[in-house]
PDBQT receptor file of N, H, CA, C and O in Angstrom, charges set to zero:
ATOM      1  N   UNK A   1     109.743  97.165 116.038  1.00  0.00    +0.000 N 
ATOM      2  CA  UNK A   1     109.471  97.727 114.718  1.00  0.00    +0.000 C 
ATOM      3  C   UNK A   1     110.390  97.114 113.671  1.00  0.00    +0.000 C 
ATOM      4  O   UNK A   1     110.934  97.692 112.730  1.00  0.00    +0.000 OA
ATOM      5  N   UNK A   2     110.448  96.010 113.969  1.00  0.00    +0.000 N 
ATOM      6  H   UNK A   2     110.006  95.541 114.733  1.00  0.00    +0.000 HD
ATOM      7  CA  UNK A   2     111.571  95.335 112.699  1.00  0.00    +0.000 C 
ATOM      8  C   UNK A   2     113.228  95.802 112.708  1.00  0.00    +0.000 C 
ATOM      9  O   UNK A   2     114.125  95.504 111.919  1.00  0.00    +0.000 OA
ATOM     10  N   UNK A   3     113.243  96.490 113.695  1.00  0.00    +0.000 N 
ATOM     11  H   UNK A   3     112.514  96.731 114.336  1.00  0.00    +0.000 HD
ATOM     12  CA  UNK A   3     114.962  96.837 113.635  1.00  0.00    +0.000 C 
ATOM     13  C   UNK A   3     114.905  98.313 112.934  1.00  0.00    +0.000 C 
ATOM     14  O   UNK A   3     115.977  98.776 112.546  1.00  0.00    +0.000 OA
ATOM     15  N   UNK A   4     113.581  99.162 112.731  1.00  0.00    +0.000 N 
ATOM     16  H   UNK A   4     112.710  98.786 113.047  1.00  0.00    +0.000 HD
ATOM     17  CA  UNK A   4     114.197 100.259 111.556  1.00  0.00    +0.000 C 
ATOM     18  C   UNK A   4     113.835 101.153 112.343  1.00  0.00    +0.000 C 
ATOM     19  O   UNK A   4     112.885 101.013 113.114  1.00  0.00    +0.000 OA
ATOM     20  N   UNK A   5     114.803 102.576 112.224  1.00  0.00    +0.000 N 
ATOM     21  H   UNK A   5     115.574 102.690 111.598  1.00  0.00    +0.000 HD
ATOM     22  CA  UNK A   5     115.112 103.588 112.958  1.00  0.00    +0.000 C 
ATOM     23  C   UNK A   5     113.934 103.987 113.543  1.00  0.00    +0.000 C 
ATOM     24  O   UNK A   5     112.920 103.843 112.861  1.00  0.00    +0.000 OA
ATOM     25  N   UNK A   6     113.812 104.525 114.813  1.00  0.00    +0.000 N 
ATOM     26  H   UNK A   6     114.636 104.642 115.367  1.00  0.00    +0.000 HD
ATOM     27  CA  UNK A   6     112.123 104.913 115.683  1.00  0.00    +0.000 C 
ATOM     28  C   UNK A   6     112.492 106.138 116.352  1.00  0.00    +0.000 C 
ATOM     29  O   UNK A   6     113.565 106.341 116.921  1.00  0.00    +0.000 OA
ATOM     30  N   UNK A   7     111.495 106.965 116.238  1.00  0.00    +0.000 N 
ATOM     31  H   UNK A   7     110.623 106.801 115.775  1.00  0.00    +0.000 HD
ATOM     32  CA  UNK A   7     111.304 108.153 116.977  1.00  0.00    +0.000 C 
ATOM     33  C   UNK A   7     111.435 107.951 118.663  1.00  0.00    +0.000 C 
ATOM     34  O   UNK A   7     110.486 107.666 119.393  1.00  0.00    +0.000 OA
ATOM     35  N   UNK A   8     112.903 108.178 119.125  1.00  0.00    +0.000 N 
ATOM     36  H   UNK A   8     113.674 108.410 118.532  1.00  0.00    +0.000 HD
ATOM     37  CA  UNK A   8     112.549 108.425 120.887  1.00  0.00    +0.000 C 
ATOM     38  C   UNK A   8     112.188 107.100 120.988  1.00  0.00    +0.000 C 
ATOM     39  O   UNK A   8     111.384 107.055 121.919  1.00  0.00    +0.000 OA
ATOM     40  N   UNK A   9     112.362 105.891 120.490  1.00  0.00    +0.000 N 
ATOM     41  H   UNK A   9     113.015 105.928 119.733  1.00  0.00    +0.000 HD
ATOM     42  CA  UNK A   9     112.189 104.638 121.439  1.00  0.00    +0.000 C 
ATOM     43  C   UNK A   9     110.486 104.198 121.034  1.00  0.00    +0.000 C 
ATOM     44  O   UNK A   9     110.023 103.144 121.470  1.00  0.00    +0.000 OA
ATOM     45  N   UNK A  10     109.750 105.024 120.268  1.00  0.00    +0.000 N 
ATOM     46  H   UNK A  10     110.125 105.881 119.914  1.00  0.00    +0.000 HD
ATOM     47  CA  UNK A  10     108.193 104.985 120.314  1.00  0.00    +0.000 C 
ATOM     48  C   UNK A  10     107.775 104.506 119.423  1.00  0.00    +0.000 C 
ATOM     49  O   UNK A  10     108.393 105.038 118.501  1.00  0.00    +0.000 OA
ATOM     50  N   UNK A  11     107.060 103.773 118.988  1.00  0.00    +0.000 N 
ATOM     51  H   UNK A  11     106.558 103.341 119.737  1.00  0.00    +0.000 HD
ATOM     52  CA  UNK A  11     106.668 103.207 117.422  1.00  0.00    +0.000 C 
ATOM     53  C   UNK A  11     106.011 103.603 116.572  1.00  0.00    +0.000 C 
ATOM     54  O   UNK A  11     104.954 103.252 116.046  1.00  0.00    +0.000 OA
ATOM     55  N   UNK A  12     106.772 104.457 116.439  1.00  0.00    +0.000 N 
ATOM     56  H   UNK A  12     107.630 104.742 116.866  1.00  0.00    +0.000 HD
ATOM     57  CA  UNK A  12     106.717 105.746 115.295  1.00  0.00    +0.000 C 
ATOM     58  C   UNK A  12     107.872 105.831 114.761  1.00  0.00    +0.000 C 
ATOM     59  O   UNK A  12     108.823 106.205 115.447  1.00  0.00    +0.000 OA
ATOM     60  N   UNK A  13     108.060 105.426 113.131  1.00  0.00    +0.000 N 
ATOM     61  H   UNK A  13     107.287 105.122 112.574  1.00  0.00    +0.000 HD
ATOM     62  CA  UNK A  13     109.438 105.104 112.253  1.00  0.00    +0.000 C 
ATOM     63  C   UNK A  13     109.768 106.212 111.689  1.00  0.00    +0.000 C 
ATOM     64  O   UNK A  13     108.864 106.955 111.307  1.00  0.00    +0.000 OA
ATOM     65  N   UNK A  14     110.751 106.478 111.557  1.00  0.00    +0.000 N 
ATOM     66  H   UNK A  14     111.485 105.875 111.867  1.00  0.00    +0.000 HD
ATOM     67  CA  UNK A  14     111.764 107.281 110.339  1.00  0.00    +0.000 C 
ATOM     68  C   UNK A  14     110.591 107.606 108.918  1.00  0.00    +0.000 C 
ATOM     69  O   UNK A  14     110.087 108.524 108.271  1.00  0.00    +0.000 OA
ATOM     70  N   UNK A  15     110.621 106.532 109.006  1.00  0.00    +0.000 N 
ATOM     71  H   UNK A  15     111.030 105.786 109.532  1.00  0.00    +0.000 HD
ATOM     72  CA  UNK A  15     110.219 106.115 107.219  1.00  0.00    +0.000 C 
ATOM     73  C   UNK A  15     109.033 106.919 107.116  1.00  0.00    +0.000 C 
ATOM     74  O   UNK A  15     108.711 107.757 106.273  1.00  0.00    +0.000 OA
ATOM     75  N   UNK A  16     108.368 106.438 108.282  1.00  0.00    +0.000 N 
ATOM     76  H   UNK A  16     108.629 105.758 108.967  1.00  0.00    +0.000 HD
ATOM     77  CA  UNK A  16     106.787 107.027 108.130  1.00  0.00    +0.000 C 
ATOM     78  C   UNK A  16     106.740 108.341 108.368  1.00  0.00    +0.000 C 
ATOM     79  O   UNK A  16     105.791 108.993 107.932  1.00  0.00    +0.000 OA
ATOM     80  N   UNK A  17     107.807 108.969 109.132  1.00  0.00    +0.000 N 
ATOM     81  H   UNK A  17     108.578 108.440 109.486  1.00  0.00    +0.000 HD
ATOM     82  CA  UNK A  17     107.514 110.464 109.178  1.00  0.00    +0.000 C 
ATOM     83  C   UNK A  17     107.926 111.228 108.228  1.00  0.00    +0.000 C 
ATOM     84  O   UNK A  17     107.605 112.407 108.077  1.00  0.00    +0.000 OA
ATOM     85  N   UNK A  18     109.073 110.231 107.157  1.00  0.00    +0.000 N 
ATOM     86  H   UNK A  18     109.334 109.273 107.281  1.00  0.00    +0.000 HD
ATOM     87  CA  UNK A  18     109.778 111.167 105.873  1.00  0.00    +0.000 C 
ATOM     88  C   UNK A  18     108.670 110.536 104.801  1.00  0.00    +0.000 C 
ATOM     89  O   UNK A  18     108.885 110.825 103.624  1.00  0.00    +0.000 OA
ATOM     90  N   UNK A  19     107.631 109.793 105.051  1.00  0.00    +0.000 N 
ATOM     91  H   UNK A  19     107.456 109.558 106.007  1.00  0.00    +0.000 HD
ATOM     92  CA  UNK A  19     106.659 109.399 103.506  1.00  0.00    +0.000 C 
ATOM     93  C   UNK A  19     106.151 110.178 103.835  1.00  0.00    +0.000 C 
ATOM     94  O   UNK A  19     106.148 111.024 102.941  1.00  0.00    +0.000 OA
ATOM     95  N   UNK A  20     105.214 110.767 105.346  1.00  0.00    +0.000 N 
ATOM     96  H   UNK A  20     105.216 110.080 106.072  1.00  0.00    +0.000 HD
ATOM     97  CA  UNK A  20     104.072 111.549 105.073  1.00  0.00    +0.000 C 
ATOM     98  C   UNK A  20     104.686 112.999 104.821  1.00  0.00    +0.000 C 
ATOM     99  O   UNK A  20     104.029 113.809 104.168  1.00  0.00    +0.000 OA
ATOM    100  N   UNK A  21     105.611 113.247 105.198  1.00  0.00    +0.000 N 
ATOM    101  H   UNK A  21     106.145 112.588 105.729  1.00  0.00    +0.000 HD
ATOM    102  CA  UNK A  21     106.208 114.510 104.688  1.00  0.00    +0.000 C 
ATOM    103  C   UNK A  21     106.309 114.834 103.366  1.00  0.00    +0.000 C 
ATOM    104  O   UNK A  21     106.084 115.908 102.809  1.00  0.00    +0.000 OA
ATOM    105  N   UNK A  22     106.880 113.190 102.673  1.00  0.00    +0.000 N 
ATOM    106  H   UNK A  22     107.063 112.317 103.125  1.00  0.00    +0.000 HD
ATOM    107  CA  UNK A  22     106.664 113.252 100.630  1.00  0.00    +0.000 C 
ATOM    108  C   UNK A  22     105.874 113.645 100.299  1.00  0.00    +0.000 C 
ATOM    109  O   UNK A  22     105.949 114.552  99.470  1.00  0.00    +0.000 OA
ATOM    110  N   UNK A  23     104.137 112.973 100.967  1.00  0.00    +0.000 N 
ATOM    111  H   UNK A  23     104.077 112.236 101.639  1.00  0.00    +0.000 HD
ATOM    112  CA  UNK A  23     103.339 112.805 100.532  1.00  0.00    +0.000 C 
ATOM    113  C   UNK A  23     102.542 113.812 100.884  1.00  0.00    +0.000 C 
ATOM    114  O   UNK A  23     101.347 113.609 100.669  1.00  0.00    +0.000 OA
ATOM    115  N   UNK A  24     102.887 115.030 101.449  1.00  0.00    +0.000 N 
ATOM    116  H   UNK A  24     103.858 115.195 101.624  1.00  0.00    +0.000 HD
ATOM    117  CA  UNK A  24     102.812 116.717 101.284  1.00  0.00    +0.000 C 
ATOM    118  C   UNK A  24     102.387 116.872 102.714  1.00  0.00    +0.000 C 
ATOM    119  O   UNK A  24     102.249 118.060 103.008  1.00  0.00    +0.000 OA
ATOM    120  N   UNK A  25     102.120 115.978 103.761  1.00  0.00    +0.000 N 
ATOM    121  H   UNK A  25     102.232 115.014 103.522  1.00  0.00    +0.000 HD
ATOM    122  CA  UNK A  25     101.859 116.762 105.136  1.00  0.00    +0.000 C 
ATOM    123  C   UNK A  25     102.878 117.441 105.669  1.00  0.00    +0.000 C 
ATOM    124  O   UNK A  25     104.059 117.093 105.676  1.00  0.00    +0.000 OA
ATOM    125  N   UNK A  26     102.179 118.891 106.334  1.00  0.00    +0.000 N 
ATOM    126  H   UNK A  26     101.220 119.173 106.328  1.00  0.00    +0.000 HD
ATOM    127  CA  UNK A  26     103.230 119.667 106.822  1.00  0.00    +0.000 C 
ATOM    128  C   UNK A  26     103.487 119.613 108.062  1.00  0.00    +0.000 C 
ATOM    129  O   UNK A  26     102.551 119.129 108.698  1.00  0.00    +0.000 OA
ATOM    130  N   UNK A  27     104.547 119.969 108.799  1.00  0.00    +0.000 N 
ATOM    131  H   UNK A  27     105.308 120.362 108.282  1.00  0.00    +0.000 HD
ATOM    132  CA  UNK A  27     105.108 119.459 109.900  1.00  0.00    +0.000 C 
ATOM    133  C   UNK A  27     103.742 119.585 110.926  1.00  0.00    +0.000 C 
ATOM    134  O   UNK A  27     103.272 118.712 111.655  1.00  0.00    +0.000 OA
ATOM    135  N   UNK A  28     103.416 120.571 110.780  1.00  0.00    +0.000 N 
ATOM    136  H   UNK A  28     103.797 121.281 110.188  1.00  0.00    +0.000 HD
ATOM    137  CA  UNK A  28     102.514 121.182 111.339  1.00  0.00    +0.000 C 
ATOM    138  C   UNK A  28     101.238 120.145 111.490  1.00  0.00    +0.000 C 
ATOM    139  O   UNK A  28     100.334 120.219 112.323  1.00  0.00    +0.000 OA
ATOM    140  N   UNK A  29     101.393 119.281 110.584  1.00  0.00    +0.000 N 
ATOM    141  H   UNK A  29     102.127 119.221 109.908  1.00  0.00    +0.000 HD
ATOM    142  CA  UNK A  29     100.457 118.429 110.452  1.00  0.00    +0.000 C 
ATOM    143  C   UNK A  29     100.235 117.551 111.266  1.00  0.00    +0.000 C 
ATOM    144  O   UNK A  29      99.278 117.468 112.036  1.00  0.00    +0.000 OA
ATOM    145  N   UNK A  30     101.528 116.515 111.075  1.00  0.00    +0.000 N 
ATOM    146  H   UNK A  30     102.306 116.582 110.449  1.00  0.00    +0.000 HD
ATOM    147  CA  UNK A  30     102.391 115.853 111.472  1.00  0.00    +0.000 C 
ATOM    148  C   UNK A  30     101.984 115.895 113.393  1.00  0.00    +0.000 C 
ATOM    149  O   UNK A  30     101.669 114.925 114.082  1.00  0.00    +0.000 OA
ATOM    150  N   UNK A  31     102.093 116.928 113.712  1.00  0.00    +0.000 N 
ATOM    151  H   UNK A  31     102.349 117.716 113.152  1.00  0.00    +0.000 HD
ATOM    152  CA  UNK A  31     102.045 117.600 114.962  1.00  0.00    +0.000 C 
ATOM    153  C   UNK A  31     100.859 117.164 115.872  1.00  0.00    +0.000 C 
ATOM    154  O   UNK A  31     100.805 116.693 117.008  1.00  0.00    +0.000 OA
ATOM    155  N   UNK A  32      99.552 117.638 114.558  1.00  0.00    +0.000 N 
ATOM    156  H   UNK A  32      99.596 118.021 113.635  1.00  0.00    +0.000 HD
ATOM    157  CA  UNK A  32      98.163 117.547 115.095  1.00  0.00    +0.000 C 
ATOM    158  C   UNK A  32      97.583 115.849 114.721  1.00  0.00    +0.000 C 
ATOM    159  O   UNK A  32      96.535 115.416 115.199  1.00  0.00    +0.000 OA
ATOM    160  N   UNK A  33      98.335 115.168 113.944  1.00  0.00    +0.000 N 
ATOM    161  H   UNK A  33      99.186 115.519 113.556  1.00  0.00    +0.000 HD
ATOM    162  CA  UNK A  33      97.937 114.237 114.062  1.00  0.00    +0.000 C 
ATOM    163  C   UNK A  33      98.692 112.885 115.186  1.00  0.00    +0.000 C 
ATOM    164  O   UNK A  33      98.449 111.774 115.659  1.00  0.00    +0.000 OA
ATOM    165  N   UNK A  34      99.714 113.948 115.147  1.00  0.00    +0.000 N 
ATOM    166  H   UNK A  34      99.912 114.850 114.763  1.00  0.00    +0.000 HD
ATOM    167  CA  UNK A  34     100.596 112.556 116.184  1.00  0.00    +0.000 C 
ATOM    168  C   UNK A  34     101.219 113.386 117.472  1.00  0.00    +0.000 C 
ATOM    169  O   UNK A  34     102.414 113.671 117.546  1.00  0.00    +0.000 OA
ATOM    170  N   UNK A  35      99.736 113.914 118.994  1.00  0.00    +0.000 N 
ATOM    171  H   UNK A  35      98.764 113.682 118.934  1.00  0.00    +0.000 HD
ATOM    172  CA  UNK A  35     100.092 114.910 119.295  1.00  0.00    +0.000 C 
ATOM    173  C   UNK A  35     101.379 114.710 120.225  1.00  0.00    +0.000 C 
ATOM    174  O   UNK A  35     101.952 115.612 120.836  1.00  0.00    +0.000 OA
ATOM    175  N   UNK A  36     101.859 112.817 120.210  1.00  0.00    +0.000 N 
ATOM    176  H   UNK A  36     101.394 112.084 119.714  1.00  0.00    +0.000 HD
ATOM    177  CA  UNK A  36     102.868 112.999 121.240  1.00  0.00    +0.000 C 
ATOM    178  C   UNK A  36     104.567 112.938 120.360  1.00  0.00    +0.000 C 
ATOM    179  O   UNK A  36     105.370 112.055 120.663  1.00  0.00    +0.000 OA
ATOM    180  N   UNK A  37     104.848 113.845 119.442  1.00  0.00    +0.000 N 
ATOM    181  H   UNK A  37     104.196 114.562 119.196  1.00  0.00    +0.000 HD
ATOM    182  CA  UNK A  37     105.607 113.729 118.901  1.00  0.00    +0.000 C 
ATOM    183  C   UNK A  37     106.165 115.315 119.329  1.00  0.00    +0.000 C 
ATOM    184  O   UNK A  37     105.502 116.142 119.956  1.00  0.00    +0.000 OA
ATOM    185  N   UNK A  38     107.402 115.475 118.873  1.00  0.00    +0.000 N 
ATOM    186  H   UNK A  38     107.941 114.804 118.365  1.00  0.00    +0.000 HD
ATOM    187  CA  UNK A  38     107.894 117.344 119.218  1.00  0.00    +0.000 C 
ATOM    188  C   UNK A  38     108.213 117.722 117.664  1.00  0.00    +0.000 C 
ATOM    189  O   UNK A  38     108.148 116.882 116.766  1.00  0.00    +0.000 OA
ATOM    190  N   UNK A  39     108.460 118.684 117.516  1.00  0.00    +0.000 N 
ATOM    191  H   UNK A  39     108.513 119.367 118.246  1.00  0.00    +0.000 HD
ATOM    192  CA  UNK A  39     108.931 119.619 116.074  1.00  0.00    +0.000 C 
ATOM    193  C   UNK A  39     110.290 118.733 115.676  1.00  0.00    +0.000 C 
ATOM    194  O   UNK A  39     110.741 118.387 114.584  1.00  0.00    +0.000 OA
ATOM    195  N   UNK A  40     110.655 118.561 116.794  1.00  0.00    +0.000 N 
ATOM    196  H   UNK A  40     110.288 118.842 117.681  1.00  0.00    +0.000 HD
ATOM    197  CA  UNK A  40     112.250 118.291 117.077  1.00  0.00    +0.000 C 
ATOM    198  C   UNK A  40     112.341 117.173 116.713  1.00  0.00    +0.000 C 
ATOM    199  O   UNK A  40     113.447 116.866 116.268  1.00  0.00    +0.000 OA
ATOM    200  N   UNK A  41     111.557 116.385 116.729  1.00  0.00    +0.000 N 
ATOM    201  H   UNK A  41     110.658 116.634 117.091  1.00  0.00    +0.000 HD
ATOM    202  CA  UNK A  41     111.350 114.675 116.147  1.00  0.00    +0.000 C 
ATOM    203  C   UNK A  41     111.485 114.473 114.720  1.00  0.00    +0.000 C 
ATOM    204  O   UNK A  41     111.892 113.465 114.142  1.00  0.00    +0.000 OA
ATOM    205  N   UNK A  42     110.931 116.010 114.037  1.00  0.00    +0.000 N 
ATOM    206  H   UNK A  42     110.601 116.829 114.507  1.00  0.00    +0.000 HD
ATOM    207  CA  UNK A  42     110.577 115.674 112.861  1.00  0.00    +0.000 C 
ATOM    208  C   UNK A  42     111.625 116.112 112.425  1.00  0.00    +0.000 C 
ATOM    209  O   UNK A  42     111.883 115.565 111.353  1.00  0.00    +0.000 OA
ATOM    210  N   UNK A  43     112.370 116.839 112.724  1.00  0.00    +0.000 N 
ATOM    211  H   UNK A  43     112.160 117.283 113.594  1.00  0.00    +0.000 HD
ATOM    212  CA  UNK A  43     113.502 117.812 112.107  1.00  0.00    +0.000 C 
ATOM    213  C   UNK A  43     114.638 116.856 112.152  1.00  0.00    +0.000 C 
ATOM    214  O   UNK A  43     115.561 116.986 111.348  1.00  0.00    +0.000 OA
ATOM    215  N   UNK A  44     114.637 115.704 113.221  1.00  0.00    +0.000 N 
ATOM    216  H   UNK A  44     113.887 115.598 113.874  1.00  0.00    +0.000 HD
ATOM    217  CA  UNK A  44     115.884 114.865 113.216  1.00  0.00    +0.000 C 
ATOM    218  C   UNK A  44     115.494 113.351 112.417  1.00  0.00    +0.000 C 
ATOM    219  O   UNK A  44     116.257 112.544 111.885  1.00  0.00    +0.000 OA
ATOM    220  N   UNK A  45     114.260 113.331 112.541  1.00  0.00    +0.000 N 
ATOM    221  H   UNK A  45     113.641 113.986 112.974  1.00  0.00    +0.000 HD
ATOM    222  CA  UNK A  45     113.737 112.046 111.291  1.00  0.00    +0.000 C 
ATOM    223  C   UNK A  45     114.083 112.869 109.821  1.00  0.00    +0.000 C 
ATOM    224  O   UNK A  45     114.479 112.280 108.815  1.00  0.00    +0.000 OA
ATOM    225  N   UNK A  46     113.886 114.133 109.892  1.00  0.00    +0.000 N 
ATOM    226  H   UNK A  46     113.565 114.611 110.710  1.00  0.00    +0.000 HD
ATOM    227  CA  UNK A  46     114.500 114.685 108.310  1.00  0.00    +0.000 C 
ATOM    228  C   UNK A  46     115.962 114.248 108.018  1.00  0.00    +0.000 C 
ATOM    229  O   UNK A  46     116.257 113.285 107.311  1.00  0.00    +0.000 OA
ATOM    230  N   UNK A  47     117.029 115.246 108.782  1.00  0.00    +0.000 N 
ATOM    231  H   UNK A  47     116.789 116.028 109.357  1.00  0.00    +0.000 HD
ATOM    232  CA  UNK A  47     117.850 115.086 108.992  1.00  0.00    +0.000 C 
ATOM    233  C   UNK A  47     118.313 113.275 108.732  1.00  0.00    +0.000 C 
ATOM    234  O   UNK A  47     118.607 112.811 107.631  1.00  0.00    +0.000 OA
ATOM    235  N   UNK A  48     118.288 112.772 109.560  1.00  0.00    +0.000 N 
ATOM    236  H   UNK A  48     118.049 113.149 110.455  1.00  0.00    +0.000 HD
ATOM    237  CA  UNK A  48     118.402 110.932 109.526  1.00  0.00    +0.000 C 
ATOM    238  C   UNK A  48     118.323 110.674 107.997  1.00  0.00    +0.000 C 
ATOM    239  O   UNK A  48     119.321 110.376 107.341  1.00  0.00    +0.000 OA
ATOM    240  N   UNK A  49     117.303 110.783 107.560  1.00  0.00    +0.000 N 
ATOM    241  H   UNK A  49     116.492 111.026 108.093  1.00  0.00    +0.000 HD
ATOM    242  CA  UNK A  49     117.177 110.417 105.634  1.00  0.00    +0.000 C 
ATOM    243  C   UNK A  49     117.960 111.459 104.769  1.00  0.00    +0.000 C 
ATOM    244  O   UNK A  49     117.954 111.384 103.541  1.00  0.00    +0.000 OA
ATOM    245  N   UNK A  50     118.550 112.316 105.367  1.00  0.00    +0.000 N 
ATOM    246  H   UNK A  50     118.554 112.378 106.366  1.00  0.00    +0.000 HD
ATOM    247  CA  UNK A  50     119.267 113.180 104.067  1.00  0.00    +0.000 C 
ATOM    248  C   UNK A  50     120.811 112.577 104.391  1.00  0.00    +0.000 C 
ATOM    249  O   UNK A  50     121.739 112.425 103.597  1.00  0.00    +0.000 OA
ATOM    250  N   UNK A  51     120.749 112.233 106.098  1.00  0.00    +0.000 N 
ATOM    251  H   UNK A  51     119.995 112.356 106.743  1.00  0.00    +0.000 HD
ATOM    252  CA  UNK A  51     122.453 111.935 105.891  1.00  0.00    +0.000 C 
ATOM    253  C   UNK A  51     122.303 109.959 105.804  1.00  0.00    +0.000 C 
ATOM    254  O   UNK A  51     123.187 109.259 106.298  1.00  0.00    +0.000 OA
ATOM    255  N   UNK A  52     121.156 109.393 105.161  1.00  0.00    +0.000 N 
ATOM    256  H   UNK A  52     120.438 109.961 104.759  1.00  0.00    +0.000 HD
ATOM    257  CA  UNK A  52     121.591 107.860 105.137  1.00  0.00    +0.000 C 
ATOM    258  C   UNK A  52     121.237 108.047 103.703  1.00  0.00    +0.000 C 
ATOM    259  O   UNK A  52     121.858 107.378 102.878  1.00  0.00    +0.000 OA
ATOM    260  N   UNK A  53     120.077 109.088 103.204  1.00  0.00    +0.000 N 
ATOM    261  H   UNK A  53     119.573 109.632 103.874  1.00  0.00    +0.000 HD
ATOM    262  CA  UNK A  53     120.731 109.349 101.460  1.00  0.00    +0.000 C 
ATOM    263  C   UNK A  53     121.848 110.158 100.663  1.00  0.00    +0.000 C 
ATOM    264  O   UNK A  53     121.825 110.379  99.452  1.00  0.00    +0.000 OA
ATOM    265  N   UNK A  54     123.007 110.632 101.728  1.00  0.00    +0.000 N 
ATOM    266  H   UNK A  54     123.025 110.452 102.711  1.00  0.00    +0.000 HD
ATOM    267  CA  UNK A  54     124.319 110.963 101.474  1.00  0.00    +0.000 C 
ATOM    268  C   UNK A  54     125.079 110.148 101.020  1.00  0.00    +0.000 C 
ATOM    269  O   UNK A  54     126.036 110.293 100.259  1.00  0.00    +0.000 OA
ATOM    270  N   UNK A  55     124.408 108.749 101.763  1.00  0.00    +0.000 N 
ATOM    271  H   UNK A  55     123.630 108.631 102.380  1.00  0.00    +0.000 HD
ATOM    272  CA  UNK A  55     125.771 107.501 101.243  1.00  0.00    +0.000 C 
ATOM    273  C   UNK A  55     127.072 107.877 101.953  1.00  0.00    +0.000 C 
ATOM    274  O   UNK A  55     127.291 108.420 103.035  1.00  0.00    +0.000 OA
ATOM    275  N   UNK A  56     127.842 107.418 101.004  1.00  0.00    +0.000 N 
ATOM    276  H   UNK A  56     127.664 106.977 100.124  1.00  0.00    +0.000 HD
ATOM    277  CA  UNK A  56     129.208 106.790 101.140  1.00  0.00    +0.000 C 
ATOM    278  C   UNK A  56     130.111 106.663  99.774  1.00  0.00    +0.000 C 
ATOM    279  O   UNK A  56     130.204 105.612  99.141  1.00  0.00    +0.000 OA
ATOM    280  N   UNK A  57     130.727 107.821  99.434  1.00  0.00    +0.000 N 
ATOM    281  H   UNK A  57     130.652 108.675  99.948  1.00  0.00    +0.000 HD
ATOM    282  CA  UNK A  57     131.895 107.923  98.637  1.00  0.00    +0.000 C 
ATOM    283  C   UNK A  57     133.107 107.021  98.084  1.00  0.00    +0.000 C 
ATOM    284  O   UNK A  57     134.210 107.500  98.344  1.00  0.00    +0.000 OA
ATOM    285  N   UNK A  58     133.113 106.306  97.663  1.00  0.00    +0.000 N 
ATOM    286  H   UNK A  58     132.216 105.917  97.452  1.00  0.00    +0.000 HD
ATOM    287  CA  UNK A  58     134.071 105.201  98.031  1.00  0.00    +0.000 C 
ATOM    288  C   UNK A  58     134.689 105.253  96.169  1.00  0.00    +0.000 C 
ATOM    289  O   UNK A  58     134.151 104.754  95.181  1.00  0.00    +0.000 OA
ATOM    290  N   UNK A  59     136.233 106.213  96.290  1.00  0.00    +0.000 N 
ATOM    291  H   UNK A  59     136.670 106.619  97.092  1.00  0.00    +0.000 HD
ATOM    292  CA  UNK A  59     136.783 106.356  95.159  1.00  0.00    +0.000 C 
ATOM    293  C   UNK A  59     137.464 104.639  94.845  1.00  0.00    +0.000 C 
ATOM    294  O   UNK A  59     138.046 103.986  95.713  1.00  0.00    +0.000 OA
ATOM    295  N   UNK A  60     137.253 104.236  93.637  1.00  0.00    +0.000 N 
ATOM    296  H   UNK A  60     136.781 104.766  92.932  1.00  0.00    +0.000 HD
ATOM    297  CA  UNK A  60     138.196 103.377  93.083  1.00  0.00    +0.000 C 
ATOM    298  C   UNK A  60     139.243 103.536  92.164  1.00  0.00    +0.000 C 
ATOM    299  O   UNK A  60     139.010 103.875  91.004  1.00  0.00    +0.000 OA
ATOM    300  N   UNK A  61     140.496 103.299  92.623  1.00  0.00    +0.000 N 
ATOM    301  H   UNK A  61     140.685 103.023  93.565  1.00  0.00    +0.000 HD
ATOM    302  CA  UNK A  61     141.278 103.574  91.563  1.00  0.00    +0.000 C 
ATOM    303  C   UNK A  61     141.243 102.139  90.628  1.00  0.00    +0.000 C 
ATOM    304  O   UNK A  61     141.021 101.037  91.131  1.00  0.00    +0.000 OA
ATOM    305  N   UNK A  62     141.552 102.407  88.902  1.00  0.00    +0.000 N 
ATOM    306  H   UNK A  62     141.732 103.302  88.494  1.00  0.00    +0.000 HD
ATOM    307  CA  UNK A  62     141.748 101.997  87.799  1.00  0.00    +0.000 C 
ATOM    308  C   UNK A  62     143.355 101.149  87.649  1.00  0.00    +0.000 C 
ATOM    309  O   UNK A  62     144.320 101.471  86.955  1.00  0.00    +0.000 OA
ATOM    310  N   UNK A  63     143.264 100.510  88.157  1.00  0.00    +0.000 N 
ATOM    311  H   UNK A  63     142.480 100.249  88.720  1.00  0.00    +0.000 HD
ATOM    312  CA  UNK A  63     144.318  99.269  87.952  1.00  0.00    +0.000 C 
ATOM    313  C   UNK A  63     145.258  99.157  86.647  1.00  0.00    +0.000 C 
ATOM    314  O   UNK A  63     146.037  98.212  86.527  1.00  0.00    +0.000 OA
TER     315      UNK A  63
């Protein structure tokens, strides 16, 4: 899959489970359309994009 984060090893991406989530499907959805996935997949593909859109803090001090 190009190197980008995958559900459990399966080729099923990060990305794609946090767009269709943007793009208003509910987990529940998610579920019935991709029946070999768990709740638990989706909750840690959430998770994954809130802590790689946390970043990284990096104070500079003014010289």
């Amino acid at each position: 899959m190009g190197g980008k984060p995958c559900i459990r090893g399966m080729r099923v991406t990060v990305s794609m489970v946090v767009s269709q989530i943007g793009a208003g499907q509910s987990v529940e959805d998610l579920l019935i359309d991709f029946p070999y996935l768990e709740r638990e997949d989706i909750l840690q593909a959430l998770q994954y994009a809130a802590w790689l859109a946390g970043g990284r803090e990096l104070v500079l001090s003014i010289a």
